[in-house]
C-alpha positions as CSV (number, residue, x, y, z in Angstrom):
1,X,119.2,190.5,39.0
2,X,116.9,193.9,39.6
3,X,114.3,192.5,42.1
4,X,114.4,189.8,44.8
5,X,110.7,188.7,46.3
6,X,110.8,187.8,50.0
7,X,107.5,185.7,51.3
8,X,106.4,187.1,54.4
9,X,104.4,185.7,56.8
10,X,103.0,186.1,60.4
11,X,104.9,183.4,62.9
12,X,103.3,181.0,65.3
13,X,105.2,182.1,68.3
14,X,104.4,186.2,67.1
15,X,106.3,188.1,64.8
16,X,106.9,187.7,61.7
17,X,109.3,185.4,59.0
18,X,110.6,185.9,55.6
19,X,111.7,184.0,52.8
20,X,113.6,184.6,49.3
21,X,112.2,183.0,46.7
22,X,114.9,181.2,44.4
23,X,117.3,181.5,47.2
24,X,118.6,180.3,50.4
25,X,118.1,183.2,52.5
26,X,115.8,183.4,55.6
27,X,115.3,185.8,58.4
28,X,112.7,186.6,61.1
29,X,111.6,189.7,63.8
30,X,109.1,191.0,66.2
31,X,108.0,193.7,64.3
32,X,107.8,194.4,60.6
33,X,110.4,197.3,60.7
34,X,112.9,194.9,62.4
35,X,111.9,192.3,59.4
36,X,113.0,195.1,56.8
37,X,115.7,195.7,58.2
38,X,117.2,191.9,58.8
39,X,115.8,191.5,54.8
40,X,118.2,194.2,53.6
41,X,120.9,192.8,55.8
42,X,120.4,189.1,54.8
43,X,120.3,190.5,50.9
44,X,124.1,192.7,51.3
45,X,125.4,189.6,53.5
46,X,124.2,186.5,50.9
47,X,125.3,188.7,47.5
48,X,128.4,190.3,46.1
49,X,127.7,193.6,44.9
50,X,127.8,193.1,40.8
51,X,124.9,190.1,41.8
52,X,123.4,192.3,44.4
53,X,119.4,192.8,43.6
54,X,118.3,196.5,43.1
55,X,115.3,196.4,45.1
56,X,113.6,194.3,47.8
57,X,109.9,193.0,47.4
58,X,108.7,191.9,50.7
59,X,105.0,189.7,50.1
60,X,102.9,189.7,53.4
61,X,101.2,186.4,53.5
62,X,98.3,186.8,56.2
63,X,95.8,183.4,56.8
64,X,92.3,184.2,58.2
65,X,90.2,181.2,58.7
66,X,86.5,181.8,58.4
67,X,84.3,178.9,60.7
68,X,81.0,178.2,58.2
């Protein structure tokens, strides 16, 4: 596996959560550096190194609702 995508998103009590796609991994911070960091370590934690993904795509999610 090269690439794992994580689904980002802002949470309802602040901060932010994230998501892998495909897989059961899940992790959340106040801040998005914190968030990177918790990503990577979820990643090394859930994998063995020959399954290990190369890189990390994190996908920021942001809702805006628009009154009409």
């Amino acid at each position: 596996m090269q690439e794992i995508i994580f689904i980002v998103e802002e949470s309802a009590e602040g901060g932010y959560e994230a998501h892998a796609l495909g897989h059961a991994i899940f992790t959340e911070a106040d801040t998005l550096e914190e968030l990177k960091a918790q990503v990577r370590d979820a990643v090394l934690c859930h994998f063995e190194e020959p399954q290990r993904p190369r890189l990390i795509r994190l996908h920021l999610v942001k809702d805006e609702l628009i009154a009409v």
